[in-house]
N, C-alpha and C positions, 0 to 999 in steps of 0.2 A: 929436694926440699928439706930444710934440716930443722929439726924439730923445736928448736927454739924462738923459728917464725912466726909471730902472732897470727893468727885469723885473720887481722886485718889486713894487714901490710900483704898477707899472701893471697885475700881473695882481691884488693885492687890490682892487684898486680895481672891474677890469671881470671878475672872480670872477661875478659874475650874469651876464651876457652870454658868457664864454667858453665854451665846449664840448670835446671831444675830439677827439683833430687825429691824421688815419691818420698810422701811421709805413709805416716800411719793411721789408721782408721780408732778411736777409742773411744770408752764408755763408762757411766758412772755405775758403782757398787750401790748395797743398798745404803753404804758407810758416806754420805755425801758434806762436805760442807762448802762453806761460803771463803773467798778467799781475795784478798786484796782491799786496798782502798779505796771505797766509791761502790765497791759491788753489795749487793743487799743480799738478802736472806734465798736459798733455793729450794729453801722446805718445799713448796708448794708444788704440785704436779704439774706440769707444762698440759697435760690432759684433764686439769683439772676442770670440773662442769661447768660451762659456761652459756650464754644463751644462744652461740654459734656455732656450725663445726668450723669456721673458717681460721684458721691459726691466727692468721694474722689479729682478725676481731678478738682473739683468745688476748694476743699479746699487749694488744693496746689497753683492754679491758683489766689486764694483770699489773699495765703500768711496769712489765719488764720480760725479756729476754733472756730466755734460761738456758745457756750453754754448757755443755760437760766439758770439762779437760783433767789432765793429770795432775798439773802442777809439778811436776818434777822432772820436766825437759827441756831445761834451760840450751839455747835462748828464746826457744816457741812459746813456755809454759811453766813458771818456777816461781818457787818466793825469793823475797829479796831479804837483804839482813834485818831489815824491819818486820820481816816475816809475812810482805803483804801478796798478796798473788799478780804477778806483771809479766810481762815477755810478750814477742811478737803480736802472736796469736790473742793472747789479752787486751793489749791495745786496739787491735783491730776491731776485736767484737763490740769493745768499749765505745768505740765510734764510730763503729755501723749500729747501734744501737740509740745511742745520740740522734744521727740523722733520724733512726726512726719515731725520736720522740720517746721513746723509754730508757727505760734503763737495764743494763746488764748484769746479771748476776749468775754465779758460778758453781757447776755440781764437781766436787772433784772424785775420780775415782782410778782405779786400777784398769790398766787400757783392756784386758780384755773381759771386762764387764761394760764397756762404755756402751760399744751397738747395742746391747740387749737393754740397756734404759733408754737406747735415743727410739728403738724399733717400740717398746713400750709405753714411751709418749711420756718418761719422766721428766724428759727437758724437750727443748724445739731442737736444737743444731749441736755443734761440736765446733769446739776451737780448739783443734790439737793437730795443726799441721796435714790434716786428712788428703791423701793423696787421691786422686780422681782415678781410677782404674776401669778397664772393663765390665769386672765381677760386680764390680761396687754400683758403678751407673746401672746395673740389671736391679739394685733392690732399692736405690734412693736417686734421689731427685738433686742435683747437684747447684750451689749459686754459678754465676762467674767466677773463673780462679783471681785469685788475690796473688798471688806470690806462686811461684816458678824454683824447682831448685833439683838436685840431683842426688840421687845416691853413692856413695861409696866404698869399697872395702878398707875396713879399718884392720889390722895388725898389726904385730911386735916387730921391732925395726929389724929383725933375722928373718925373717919369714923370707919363703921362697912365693909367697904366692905372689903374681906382678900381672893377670886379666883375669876377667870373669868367670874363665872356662877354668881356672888352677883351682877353684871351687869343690870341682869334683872329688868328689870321698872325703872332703873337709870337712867338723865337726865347728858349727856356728849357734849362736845365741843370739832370740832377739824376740821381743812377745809374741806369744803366737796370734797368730789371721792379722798380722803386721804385713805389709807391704814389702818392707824387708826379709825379714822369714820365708814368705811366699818366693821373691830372686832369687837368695841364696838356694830355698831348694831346686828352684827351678833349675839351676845349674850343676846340680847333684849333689849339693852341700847336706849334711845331716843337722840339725835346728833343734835348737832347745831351747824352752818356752823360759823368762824370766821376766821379771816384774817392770824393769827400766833400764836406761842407761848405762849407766852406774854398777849394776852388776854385771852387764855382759862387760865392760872395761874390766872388771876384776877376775872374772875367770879368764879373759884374754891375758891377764897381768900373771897369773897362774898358771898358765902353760894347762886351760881347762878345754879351751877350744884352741882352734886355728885362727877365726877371723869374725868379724861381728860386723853387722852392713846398719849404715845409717845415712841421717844426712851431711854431706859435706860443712854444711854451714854450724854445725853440733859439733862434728868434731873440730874446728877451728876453736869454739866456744870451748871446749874443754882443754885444749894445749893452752889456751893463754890463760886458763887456770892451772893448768901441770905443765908447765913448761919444759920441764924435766921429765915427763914420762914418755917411756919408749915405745912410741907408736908410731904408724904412718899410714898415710895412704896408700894402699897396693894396687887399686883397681878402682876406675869409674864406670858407674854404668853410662852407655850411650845414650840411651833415650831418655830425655828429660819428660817432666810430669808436672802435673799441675795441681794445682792449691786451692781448696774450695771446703766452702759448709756444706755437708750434707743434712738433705730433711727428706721425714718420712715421703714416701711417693703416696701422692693420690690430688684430687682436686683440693684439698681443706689447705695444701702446704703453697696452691700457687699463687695467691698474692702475696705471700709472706717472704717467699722464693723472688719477686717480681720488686718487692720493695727493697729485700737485701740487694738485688742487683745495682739499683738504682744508686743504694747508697754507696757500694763498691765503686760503681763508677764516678760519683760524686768525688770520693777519697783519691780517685785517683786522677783526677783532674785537676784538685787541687792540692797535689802534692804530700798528703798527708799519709799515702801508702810507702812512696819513698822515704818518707821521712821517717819514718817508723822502722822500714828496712831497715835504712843506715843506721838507726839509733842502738840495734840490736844484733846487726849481724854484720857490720861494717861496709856494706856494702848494698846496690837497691837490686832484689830481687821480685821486684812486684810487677814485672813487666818480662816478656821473653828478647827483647831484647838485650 
């Protein structure tokens, strides 16, 4: 595959061979703001007192839906030249929010401070690609997945690394209690904790690491912005993973868990999960097929 391939043209093309690629679990700092067009203010505590414990009664009563993300992982999560907060993950919350009659609005923060404000009850969910895992189903209550996608090894077009296992005693980048961080060590890789995307590309551009694991469909998103930078695919994981909102676990989170479902399926019955894929990633990844 030569590096001048756009994302799109290369994922319609291996659309049969792709699969679903874990994302990352993340969470808002105490540093939070509001981001995008349409989204209102998240000052407000997602635990804030209410006359119910029931979340959902929470959220109706608040008149909105308060999701964490990064904002700086385009195409899940990013501002535009407008500077407004948009990508996958945004639109989705924006219209499973819709269906439920509220409105959406957005904590942004540094992904690994995110769990510790969703575990806190500063927002309800997370819209930042949150990959569904074993660990994770043990401490949160998961919706239906929305979107399906896969991980991959990214490195410099010299690299000898070409499967999973070439990992071993390699030195990688990628936020820590990341999903990705977690494979690559799992493989014997050594991990170093950085903020986003964007720099583990830079210490990879450095000759700082060996290799940095993401999502397939992110790195397509960045070659057709560097169309010229020297990177590739080395390695896919096989197991694909699935895409979903996490909320706190306990009784207070299950009609609100019950209602997102609903609307999920709603979205994707009428096309608007596909549609939203393809608008963002060139391709529809909101189903395993």
């Amino acid at each position: 595959m030569t590096n001048n391939m756009t994302r799109r043209s290369f994922l319609v093309t291996a659309a049969g061979v792709t699969g679903a690629a874990a994302l990352g679990l993340a969470g808002c700092g105490a540093d939070s703001k509001t981001g995008g067009a349409g989204s209102g203010s998240a000052g407000a505590s997602a635990s804030e007192a209410a006359s119910t414990d029931d979340l959902f009664d929470q959220v109706r009563d608040r008149g909105e839906l308060i999701f964490a993300t990064e904002g700086t992982w385009s195409p899940w999560t990013f501002h535009n030249e407008a500077d407004e907060l948009t990508g996958f993950d945004i639109e989705v919350a924006r219209a499973i929010a819709s269906e439920l009659g509220v409105e959406a609005t957005f904590a942004e923060g540094r992904w690994d401070s995110l769990l510790a404000g969703l575990d806190a009850g500063r927002f309800d969910t997370m819209a930042n690609g949150v990959s569904v895992t074993p660990e994770r189903a043990e401490q949160y209550d998961f919706t239906e997945p929305y979107a399906y996608n896969r991980i991959v090894v990214i490195t410099t077009e010299d690299s000898d690394i070409a499967r999973m296992e070439d990992l071993a005693g390699k030195r990688t980048a990628n936020t820590l209690g990341s999903s990705y961080a977690t494979l690559a060590e799992s493989y014997g890789a050594t991990n170093s904790g950085v903020d986003d995307f964007n720099q583990t590309i830079e210490l990879l551009q450095q000759g700082r690491i060996d290799a940095t694991l993401n999502d397939e469909v992110v790195f397509y998103d960045y070659m057709d912005a560097h169309p010229d930078a020297p990177l590739k695919i080395a390695a896919v994981n096989d197991e694909p993973t699935q895409v979903a909102f996490p909320l706190r676990r306990g009784e207070e989170t299950e009609s609100l868990r019950a209602a997102m479902n609903e609307a999920i399926d709603t979205l994707r019955a009428n096309g608007m999960l596909a549609e939203l894929s393809n608008e963002f990633f060139g391709i529809d990844i909101s189903s395993e097929a």
